[in-house]
C-alpha positions in Angstrom: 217.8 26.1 -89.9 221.6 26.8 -89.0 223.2 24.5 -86.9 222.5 25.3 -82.9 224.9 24.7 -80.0 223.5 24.7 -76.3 226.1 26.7 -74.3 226.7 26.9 -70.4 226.9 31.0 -69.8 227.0 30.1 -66.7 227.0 28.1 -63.2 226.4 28.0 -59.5 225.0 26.4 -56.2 224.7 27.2 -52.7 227.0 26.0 -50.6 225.3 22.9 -49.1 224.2 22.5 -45.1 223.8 19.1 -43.6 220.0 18.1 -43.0 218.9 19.6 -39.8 221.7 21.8 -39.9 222.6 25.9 -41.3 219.9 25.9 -44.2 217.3 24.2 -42.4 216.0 27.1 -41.7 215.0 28.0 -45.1 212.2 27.0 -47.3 213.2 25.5 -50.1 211.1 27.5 -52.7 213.0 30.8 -51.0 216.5 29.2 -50.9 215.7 28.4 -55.0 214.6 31.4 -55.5 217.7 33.0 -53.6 219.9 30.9 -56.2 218.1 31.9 -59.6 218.1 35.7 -58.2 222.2 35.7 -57.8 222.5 33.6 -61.3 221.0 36.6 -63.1 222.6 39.2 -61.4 225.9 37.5 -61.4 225.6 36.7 -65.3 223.8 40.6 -65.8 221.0 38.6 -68.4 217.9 40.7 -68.8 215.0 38.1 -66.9 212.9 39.2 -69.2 214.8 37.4 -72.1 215.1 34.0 -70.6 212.2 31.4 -72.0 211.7 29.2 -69.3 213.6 27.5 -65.8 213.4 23.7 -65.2 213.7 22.4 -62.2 215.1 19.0 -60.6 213.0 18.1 -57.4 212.5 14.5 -56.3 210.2 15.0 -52.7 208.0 17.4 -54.7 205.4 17.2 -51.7 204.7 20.1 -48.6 207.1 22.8 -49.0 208.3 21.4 -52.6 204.9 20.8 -53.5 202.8 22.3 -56.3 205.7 23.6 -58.5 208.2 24.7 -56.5 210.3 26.1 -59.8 207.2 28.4 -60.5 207.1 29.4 -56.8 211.1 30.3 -56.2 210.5 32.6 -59.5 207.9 34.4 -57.4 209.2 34.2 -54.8 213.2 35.6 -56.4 211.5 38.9 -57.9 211.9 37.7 -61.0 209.8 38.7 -63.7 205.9 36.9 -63.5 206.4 36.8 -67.4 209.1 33.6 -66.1 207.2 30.2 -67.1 208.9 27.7 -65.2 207.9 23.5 -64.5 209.3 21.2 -61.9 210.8 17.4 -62.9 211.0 14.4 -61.6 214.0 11.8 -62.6 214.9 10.8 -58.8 218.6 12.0 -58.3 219.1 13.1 -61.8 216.5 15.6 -61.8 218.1 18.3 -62.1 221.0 16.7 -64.4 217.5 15.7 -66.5 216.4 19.6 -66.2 220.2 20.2 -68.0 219.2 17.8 -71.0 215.4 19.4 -71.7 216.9 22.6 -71.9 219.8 22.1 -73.9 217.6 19.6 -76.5 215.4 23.0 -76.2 217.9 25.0 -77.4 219.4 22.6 -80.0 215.8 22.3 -81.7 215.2 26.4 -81.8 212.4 25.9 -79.0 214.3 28.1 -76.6 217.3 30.7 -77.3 218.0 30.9 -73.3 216.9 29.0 -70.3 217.3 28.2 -66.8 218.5 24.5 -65.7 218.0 24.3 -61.8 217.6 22.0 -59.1 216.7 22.1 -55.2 216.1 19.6 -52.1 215.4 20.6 -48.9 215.6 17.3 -47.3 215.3 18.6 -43.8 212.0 20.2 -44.5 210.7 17.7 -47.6 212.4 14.3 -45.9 213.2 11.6 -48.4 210.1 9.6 -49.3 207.2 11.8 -47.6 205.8 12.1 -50.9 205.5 8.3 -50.9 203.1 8.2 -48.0 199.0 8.0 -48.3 196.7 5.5 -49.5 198.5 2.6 -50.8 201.9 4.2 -52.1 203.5 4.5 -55.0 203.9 1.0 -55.4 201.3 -0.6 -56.9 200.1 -4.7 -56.3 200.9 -4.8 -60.4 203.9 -3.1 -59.5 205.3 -5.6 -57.0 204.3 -8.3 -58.6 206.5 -7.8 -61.9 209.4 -7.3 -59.6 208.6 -10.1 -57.4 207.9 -8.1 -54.3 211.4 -7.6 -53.9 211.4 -3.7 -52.9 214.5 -3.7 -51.5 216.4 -0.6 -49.6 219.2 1.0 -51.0 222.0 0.1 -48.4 220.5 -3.6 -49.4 221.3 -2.6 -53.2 224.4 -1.3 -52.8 225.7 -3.9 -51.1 224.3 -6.7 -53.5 226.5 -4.6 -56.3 229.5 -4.2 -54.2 229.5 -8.0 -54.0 228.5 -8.1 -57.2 232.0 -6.2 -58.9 234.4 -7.7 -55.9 234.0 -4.4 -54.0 234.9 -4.5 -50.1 234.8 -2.8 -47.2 238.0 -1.5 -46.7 238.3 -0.4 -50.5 235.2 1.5 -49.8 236.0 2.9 -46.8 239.4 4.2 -47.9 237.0 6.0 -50.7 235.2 7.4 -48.8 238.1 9.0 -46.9 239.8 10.1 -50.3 236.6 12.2 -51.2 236.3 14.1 -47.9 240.1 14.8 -48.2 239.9 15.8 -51.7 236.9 18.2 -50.7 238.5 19.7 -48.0 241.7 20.5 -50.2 239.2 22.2 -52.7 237.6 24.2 -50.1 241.0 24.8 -48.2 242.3 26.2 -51.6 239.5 28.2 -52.5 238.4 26.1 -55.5 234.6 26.1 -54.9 234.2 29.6 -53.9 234.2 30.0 -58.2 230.9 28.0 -57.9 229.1 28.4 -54.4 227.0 31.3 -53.4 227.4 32.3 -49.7 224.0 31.6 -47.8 222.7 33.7 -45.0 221.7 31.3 -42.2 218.1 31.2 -40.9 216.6 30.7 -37.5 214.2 27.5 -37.3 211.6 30.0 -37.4 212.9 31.6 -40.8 214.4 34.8 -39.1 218.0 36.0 -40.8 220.7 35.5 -38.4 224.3 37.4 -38.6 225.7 33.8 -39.8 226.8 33.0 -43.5 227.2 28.7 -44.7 230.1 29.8 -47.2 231.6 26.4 -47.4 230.0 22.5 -47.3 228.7 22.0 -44.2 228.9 18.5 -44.7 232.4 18.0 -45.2 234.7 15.8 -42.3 238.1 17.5 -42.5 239.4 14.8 -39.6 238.2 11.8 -41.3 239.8 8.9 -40.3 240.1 5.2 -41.7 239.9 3.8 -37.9 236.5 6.4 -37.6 235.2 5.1 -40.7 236.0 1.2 -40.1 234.2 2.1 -36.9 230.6 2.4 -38.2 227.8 -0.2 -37.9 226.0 -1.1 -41.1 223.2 2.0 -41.8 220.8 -0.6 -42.1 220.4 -1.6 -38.4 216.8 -3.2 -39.2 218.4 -6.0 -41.6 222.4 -5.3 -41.1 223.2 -8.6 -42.7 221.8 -7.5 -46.1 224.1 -4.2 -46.0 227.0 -5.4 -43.7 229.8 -3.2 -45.7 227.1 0.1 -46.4 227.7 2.8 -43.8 226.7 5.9 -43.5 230.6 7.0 -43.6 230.5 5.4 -47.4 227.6 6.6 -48.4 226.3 10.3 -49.9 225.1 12.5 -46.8 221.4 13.8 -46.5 222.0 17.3 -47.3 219.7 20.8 -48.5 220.8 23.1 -51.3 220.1 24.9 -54.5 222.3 25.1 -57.8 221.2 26.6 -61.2 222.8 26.8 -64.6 221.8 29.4 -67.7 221.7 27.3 -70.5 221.8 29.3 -74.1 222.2 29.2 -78.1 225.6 30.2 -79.0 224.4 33.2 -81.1 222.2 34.3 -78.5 225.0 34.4 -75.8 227.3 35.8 -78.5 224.3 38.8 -79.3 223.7 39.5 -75.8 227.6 39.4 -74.9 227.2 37.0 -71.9 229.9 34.9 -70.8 230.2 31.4 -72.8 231.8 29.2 -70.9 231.3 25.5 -71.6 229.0 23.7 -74.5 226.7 20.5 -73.6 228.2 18.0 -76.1 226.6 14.9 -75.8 223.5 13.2 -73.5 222.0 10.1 -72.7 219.7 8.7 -70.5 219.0 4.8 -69.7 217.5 2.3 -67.1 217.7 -1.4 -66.5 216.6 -3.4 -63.5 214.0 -1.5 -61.0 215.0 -3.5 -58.0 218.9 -2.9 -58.3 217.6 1.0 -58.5 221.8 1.9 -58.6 223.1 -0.2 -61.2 222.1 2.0 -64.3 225.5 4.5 -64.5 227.5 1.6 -66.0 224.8 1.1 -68.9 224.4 4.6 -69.4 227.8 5.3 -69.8 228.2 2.7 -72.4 225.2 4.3 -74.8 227.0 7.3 -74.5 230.3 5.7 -75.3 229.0 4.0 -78.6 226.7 6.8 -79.7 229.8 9.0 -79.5 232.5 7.4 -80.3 234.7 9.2 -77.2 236.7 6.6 -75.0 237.2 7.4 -71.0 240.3 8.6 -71.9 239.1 11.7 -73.7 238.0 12.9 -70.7 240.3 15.3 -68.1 237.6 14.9 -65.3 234.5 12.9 -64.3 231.3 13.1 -61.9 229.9 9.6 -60.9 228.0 10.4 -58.6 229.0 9.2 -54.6 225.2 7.9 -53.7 227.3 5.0 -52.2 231.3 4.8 -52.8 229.8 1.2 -54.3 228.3 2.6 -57.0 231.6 4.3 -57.8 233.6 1.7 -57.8 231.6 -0.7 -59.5 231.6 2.1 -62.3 235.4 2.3 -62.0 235.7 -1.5 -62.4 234.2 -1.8 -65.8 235.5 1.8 -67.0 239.1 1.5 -65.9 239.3 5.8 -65.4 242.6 7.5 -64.3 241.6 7.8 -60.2 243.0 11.8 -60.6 239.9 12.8 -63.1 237.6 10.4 -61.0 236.1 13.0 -58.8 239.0 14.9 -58.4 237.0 17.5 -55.3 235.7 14.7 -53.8 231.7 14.1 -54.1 228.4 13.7 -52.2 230.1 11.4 -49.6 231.9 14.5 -48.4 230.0 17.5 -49.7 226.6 16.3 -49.4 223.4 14.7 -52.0 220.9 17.2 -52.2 219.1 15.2 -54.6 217.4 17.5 -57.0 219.5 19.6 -56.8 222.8 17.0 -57.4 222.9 17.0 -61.6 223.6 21.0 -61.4 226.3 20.8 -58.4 227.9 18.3 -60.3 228.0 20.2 -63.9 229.1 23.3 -61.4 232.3 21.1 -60.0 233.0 19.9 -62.9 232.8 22.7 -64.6 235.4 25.1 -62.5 237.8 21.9 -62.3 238.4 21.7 -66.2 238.4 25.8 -65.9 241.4 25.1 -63.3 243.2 22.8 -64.8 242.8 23.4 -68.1 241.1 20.4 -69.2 238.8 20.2 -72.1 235.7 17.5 -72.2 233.7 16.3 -68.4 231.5 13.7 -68.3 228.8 13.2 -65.4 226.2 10.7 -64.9 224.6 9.4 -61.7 222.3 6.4 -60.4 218.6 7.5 -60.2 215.4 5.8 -58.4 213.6 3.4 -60.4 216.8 2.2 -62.4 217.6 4.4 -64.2 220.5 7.1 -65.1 221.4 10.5 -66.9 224.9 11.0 -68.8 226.1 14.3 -69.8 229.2 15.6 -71.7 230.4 18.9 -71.7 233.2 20.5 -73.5 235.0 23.6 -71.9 235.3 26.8 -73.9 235.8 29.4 -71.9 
């Protein structure tokens, strides 16, 4: 077989609402659906060519329940002919959805796909699926970790002390990203990626409002607000004293998908090609400090490939906590200017399945901007563990 090369045709999310706030109002398989719907059309693909849509979904109970990636397909008008599954990697779910499609590809399994991603976390909250019988957590389980099932404020904090990280460095973070955000949005450097969402009553109705822009976002953030927070985890605070909610991602509901393609498909069918997935990896360590595996991650990537942090004009860590951040940044030493250069979850929200595809979508249109040739992404993911994604721009 000739050589394949997965290929981004093309990219976009919605813009994201804070939980209990302008997309509450919409079910998630709808507000999916919504997304894949204005992917096609935007791109002008015949549905009928595309092989399959992954999903990213990590409270795949209720509304996200029973395959919601099969049900937004129904439920966008898009053809029934559509096969489409729902994955599970915690917060990488959707970057995960990215990787089985573009190994797809690579292998001759699929010429063209959808990558996608949604969270409702107003409607699915974090964890409901955990609930029922005994859990998730078996007695085998807890005893190979010791029973020690700790939070994730807990965790974060334990690596912030860990890699010398402080409060004040994370709390002047924490303001950088929600500047850095609103500059984007102020400057219209999002609108390239975010589809406009038509806001919903509680009971589902249309209203005449449209969430264009992160909801999320604090554009009079303040150090002396920030430095004012109590630790988020009021029910142990000494465990997390430096973890806030100002330095940590926001609980937030959104969609984003990508169209994923072989080269000489794209190239046949005339669609746009604007990026190529170069390299992934994907790796775990300890399953009680759940938010530590981005820095191993990174390094399997780095040695696989050969590529050095300065090769790359922009990166995506993930803002779960700015902790996690700047423990990464300790070890990897990156320019601060490509480190999230719009800012990140802290400011423009964590819809967790649906993160891996906002953050390929950001990344993405920065490099576009700015002329920059190879991202890297990679976040920290429940159970330990953590995706890593290159991409080189083309377009």
């Amino acid at each position: 077989m000739p050589v394949r090369e997965a290929v981004i045709v093309d990219v976009v999310r919605t813009a994201l609402g804070k939980r209990k706030g302008a997309l509450s109002g919409w079910h998630p398989t709808d507000l999916l659906g919504f997304t894949l719907g204005h992917l096609v059309d935007r791109v002008g693909v015949d549905p009928e060519l595309l092989d399959d849509v992954v999903c990213g979904c990590v409270t795949q109970s209720g509304e996200q329940g029973c395959n919601v990636a099969r049900n937004a397909v129904v439920a966008g008008g898009l053809p029934w002919t559509l096969p489409a599954t729902t994955v599970d990697r915690q917060c990488g779910s959707s970057q995960q959805a990215m990787h089985f499609v573009a190994a797809s590809v690579i292998s001759g399994m699929y010429d063209i796909a959808i990558a996608c991603g949604v969270e409702s976390m107003s409607r699915a909250p974090m964890a409901s699926n955990a609930r029922g019988g005994t859990g998730p957590f078996s007695p085998t389980f807890m005893g190979n970790i010791d029973d020690r099932l700790w939070a994730q404020f807990r965790v974060a904090q334990v690596l912030a002390d860990e890699a010398g990280v402080g409060r004040d460095e994370m709390d002047a973070y924490a303001l950088e990203s929600h500047r850095r955000a609103a500059e984007a949005t102020r400057s219209g450097h999002f609108a390239a990626e975010i589809v406009p969402v038509q806001v919903k009553s509680p009971e589902g109705e249309p209203t005449d409002q449209v969430l264009s822009t992160d909801e999320g976002i604090r554009y009079d953030a303040s150090a002396a607000a920030l430095a004012a927070l109590a630790p988020a985890q009021s029910w142990e605070p000494d465990t997390a004293r430096d973890i806030t909610a100002g330095n940590s991602s926001q609980m937030t509901d959104g969609a984003a998908a990508m169209i994923i393609a072989d080269r000489s498909t794209a190239e046949r069918l005339g669609l746009p090609i604007r990026a190529r997935l170069v390299h992934f990896a994907v790796g775990a360590e300890d399953p009680v400090l759940v938010l530590s595996a981005p820095n191993r991650v990174t390094r399997k990537l780095l040695e696989r490939t050969g590529m050095k942090i300065q090769d790359f004009d922009a990166i995506e860590c993930n803002e779960a906590f700015a902790a996690i951040v700047l423990r990464w940044a300790r070890e990897f030493e990156p320019d601060p200017a490509v480190l999230n250069p719009r800012g990140g979850a802290i400011a423009i929200g964590h819809p967790l399945g649906a993160s891996g595809v906002r953050l390929a979508a950001t990344l993405l249109n920065h490099l576009e901007s700015t002329g920059g040739r190879y991202g890297l992404q990679t976040m920290c993911e429940g159970g330990g563990q953590a995706n890593c994604t290159v991409i080189e721009r083309l377009a």
